[in-house]
MIZA-163363 format. One record per residue (C-alpha): y, z, x. Coordinates in steps of 0.001 Angstrom, whole numbers, plus 500000, padded with zeros to 6 digits. Layout:
residues N
YZX
...
//
This chain:
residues 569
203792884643539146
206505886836538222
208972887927540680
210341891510539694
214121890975539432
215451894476540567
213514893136544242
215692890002543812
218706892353543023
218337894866546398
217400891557548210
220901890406547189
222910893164547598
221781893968551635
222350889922551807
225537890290550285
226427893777552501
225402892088555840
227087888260555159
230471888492557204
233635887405555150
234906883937556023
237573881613555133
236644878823552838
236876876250555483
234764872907554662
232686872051557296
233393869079558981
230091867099558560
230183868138554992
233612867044554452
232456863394556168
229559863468553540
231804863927550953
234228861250552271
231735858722552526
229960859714549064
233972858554547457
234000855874549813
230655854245548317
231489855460544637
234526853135544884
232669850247546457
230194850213543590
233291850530541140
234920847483542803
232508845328542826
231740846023538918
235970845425538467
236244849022537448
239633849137539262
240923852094537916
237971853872539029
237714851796542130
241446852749543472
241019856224542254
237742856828544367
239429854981547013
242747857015547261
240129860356546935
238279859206550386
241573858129552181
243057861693551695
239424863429553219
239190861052556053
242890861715556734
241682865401557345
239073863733559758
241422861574561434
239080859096561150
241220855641561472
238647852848560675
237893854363557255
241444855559556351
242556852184557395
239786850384555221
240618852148552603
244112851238552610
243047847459552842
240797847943549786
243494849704547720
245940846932548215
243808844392547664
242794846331543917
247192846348543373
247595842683544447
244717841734541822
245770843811538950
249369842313540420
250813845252541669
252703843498544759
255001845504545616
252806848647545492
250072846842547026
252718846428550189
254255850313550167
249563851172550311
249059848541553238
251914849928554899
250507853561555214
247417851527557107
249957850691559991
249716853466562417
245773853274562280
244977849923563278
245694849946566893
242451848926569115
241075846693565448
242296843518565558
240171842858562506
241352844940560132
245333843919561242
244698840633560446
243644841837556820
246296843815556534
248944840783557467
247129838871555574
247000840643552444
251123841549553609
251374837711553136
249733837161549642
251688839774548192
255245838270549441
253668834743548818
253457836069544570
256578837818544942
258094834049546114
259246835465549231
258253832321551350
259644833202554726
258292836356555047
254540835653553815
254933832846556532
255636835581559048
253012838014558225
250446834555557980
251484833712561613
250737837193563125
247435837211561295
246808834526563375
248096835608566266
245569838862565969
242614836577564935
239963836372568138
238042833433566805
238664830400564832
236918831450561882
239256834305561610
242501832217561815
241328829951559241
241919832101556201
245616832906557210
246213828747558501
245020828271555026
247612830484553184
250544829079555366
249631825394554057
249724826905550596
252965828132551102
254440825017552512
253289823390549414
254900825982547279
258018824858549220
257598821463548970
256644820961552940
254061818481552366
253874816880555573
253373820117557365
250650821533555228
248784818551555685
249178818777559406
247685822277559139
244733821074556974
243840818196558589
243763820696562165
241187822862560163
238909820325559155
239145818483562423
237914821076564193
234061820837563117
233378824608563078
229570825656561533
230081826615557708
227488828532556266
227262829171552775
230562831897552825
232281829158554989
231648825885552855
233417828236550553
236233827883553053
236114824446553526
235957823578550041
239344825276549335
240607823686552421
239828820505551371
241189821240547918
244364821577549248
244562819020551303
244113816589548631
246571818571546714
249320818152549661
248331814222549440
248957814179546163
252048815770545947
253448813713548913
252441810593547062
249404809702549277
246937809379545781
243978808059546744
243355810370549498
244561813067547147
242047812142544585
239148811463547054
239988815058548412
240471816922545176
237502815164543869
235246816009546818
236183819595546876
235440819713543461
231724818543543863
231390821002546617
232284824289544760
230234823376541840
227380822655544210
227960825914545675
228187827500542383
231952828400543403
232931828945539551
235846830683540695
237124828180543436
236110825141540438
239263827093538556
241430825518540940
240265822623541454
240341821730537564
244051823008537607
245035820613540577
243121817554538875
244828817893535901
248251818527537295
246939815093539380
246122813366535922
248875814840533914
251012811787535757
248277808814534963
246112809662532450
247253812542529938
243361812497528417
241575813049531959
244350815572532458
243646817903529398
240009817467530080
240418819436533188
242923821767531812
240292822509529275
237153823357532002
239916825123533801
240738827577531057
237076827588529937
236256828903533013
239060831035533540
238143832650530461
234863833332530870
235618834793534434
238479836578532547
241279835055535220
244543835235533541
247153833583535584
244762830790535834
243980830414531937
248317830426531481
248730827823534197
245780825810532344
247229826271529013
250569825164530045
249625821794531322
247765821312527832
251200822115526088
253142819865528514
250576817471527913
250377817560523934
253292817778521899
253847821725520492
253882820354517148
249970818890517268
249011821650518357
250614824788518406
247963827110518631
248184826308522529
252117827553523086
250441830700520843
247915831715523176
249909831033526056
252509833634524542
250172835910523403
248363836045527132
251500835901528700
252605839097526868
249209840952527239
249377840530531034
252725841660531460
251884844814529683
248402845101531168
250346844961534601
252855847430533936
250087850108532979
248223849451536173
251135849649537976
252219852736536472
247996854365536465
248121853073540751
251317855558541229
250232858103539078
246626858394541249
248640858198544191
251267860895543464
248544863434541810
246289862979544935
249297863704547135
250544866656544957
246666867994544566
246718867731548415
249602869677548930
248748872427546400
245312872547547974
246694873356551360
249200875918550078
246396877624548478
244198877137551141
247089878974553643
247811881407551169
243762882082550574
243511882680554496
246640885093554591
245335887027551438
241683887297552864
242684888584556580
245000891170554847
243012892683552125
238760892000553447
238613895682554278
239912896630551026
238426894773548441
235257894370550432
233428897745549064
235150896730545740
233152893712545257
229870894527546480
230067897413544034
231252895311540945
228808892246541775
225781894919541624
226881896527538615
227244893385536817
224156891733538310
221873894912537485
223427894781533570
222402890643533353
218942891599535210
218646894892532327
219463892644529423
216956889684530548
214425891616530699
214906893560527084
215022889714526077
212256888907527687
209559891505526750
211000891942522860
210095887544522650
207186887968524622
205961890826521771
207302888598519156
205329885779520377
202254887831521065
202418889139517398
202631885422516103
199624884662517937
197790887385517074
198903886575512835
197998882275513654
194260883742515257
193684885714512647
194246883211509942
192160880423511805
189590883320511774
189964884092508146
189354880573507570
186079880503509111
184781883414507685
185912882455504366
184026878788505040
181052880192506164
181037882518503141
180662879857501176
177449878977502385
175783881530499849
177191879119497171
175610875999498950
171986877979499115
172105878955495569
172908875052494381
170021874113496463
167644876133494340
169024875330491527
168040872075492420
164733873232493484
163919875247490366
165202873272487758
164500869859486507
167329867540487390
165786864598485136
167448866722482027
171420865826481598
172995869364480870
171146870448483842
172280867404486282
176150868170484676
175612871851485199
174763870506489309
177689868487489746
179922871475488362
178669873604491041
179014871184493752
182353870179492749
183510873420492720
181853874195495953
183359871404497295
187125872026495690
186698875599496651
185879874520500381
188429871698500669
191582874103499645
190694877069501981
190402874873504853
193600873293504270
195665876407503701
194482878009506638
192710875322509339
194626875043512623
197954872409512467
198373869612514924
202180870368516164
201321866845518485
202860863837518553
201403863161514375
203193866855513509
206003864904510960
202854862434509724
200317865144508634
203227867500507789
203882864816505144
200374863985504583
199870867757503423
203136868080500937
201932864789499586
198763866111498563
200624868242495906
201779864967494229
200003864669491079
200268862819487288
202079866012486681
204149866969489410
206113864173491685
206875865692495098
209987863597496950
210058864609500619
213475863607502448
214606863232505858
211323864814507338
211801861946510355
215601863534510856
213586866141512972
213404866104516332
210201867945516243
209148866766519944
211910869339521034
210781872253518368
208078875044519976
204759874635518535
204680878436517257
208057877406514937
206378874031513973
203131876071512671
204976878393510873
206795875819508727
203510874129508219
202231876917506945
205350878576505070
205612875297503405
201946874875502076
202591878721500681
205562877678498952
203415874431497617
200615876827497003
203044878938494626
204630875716492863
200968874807491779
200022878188490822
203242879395488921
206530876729488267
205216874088486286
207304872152487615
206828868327486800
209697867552489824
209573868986493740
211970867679496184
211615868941499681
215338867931501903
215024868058505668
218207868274507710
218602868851511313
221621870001513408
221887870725517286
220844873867517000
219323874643513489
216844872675511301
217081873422507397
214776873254504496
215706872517500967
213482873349498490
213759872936494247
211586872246491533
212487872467487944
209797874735486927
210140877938484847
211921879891487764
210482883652487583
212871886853488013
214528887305491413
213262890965491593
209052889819491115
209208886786493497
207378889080496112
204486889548493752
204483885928493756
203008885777496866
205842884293498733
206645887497500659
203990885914503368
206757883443503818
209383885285504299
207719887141506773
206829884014508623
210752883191508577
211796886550510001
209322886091512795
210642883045514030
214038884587514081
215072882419510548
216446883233507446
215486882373503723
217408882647500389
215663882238496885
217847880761494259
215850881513491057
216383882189486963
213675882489484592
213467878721483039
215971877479485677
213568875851488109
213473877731491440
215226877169495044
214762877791498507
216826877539501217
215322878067504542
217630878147508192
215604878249511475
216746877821515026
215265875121516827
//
């Protein structure tokens, strides 16, 4: 059912005269909503390593929550941030993001021990030992169970391997695995890289069958665990292990290292993989090894710089948005207070003016193509009824064969050829009428039977090439437009039989976004521009004019004739 618009419009207008001015304050359940929505956006885009979009989303939610003073979620977001920097490796502006986190994480132990931890990774890349040791030990400090304090203990042994501290990473590592806690699957993942570098701190102090037994062990664990990314590792430390026994066992691990690494698309691990397989074969057996480790090594260095440079630019267009946004917001408040009496008449006035012209001009629209339409239908009824009455005529030609048959004798031949004459014009007769003017399938099978019906003009004489006819997205054209070209294009057929002579008829369908267009030419005898009405195609261009088309004729007298024909979809 209709609704009448000019109701809609006075409904409106007294809902637009009674509404009370406000400030455009965001609500603050809607402004959580939309906090959270970023918040989730980003977590999806993390975990697919979009961290572009990931950071971006991240840095969006921090700056609403900040409006909420909401400290878990500003503080988590923080965390997240830094941890996207430190893995694009962005250090140092992973450390200035963790440290805007600070003043939010009193009362959750949990996320400070993140935060130190992730404080500790970064100096621990950045080869600032001491420090990352520091940050490490208050992580554990802040951890309230053991689980919690193995991840930093972990990191501190890895550091006192970096320095060459053997004896008190191993001290460390061996305290770990002493302690017997329950891994599940996460934790085996622990334990694994615990182990890992424990044998790694054996080896390196000299201890090599522990090492080995260690590194080896670890190794079986993370591929039992499917740990492709903790396997990385352990290839690397089996071939730095082998690089100083057996050079062969030592590339062979260098090789499922970088493997690996590639297929996880780990850089810093594929470079420290290819440079034990340069230290372990000479450059000049293979050089396409010191190539690739170049050619990485390059890539990452830019790849780095751009993040770096993308993480600041978010940052610093989120805070300047911010402060714009409040500005305008101030400004918004001071202009509304000071001028809502003034402008309020103003408004109402111009917004019903404006609304009553859109509602005027709809509904010219709308009742000039709902007359259009009607007429169409009327003109497509009328033909299906010609058709029938036509057909049916026909049935005096039927009755009159029949006593022919009845009154002659058919066992004569001039009388049995006379029959077949009649019924084969009958038949001829009936055939063409109801194919000019039946009713057109504009289903699924429009573009099949469309072609189907062109085809039907191909004869020993004439050769009709149809192109592009598939081109057409005819499931998005309205039926009304796809019976009109059905039936403009058997007319134009019609008239090509009747009058060109032509022996060639190509038919070029193109379609656009908002048009399709029909090519037609023959090389027939063409006919004079000013009698092509009396050629009966004026029905045609009628048909085009309804639908809102257009249609130019292109003819000379022996020149063959064209037709170009431009409908909207």
């Amino acid at each position: 059912m209709l609704r009448s618009p000019f109701l809609f419009l006075l409904s409106f207008l007294f809902f637009f005269s009674c509404k009370e001015e406000k400030t455009d304050i965001i609500k603050p359940n809607k402004l959580k909503e939309e906090a959270t929505e970023l918040r989730d956006k980003a977590l999806v885009a993390f975990q697919d390593k979009k961290y572009n979009s990931a950071f971006y989303y991240f840095n969006k939610s921090k700056i609403l929550f900040e409006s909420l003073k909401d400290s878990a979620n500003i503080t988590f977001s923080c965390i997240q941030m830094g941890q996207i920097q430190q893995i694009n490796g962005d250090y140092y502006g992973s450390k200035e993001t963790l440290t805007e986190a600070l003043p939010f994480i009193k009362g959750n132990d949990n996320y400070g021990v993140a935060i130190n931890n992730l404080f500790g990774i970064a100096d621990k890349e950045l080869s600032l030992y001491e420090d990352a040791i520091l940050y490490y030990d208050q992580a554990v400090k802040d951890a309230k169970d053991p689980l919690s304090k193995q991840s930093p203990l972990n990191n501190i042994a890895a550091v006192y391997i970096k320095q060459k501290k053997y004896n008190k990473a191993i001290a460390i590592l061996k305290g770990i695995l002493n302690k017997k806690l329950a891994y599940d699957t996460p934790y085996l993942k622990s334990k694994a890289r615990v182990m890992d570098n424990l044998g790694f701190a054996y080896f390196k102090n000299r201890q090599y069958e522990k090492g080995l037994q260690l590194l080896n062990d670890a190794l079986a664990l993370r591929l039992e665990l499917d740990d492709r990314y903790g396997s990385i590792e352990s290839y690397l430390h089996l071939a730095d292990y082998y690089s100083k026994f057996d050079l062969e066992k030592s590339n062979e691990f260098a090789t499922n290292a970088y493997k690996t690494a590639t297929k996880l698309n780990s850089v810093d691990e594929r470079l420290e993989a290819l440079s034990f397989l340069i230290s372990n074969v000479a450059p000049t057996k293979n050089p396409s090894y010191a190539q690739k480790y170049i050619l990485i090594n390059d890539s990452i260095i830019n790849i780095r710089n751009n993040f770096k440079n993308k993480f600041a630019k978010i940052k610093y267009d989120s805070k300047k948005e911010k402060d714009e946004n409040q500005k305008l917001r101030l400004e918004r408040v001071e202009n509304q207070l000071s001028l809502q009496e003034a402008k309020y008449q103003k408004i109402v006035s111009l917004l019903g003016i404006v609304f009553l012209v859109i509602v005027i001009v709809i509904l010219i629209r709308y009742y000039r193509n709902r007359s259009r339409i009607q007429e169409i239908k009327v003109a497509y009824n009328t033909e299906i009824r010609i058709a029938k009455d036509i057909h049916d005529e026909l049935a005096n030609d039927v009755f009159h064969a029949i006593t022919y048959t009845q009154t002659q004798s058919l066992a004569r031949d001039n009388i049995k050829e006379n029959l077949i004459q009649k019924l084969d014009n009958i038949y001829s007769r009936v055939r063409g009428i109801s194919r000019e003017n039946n009713t057109v399938d504009t289903g699924t099978n429009y573009a099949r039977n469309l072609r189907e019906m062109l085809s039907t003009y191909n004869t020993k004489n004439t050769n009709v090439i149809i192109n592009g006819i598939e081109k057409v997205n005819w499931d998005s054209t309205d039926e009304l437009k796809k019976v009109a070209i059905h039936r403009l294009l058997q007319e134009l057929m019609v008239n090509m039989k009747k009058h060109s002579q032509a022996a060639l008829v190509v038919l070029k369908f193109d379609n656009s976004t908002k048009y399709i267009v029909i090519d037609y030419a023959d090389n027939g005898v063409g006919c004079n521009p000013k009698k092509i009405n009396k050629n009966g195609l004026q029905n045609m261009e009628n048909r085009i004019l309804a639908i809102r088309g257009t249609v130019i004729f292109d003819t000379e007298p022996n020149k063959g004739f064209k037709v170009k024909i431009t409908l909207p979809k």
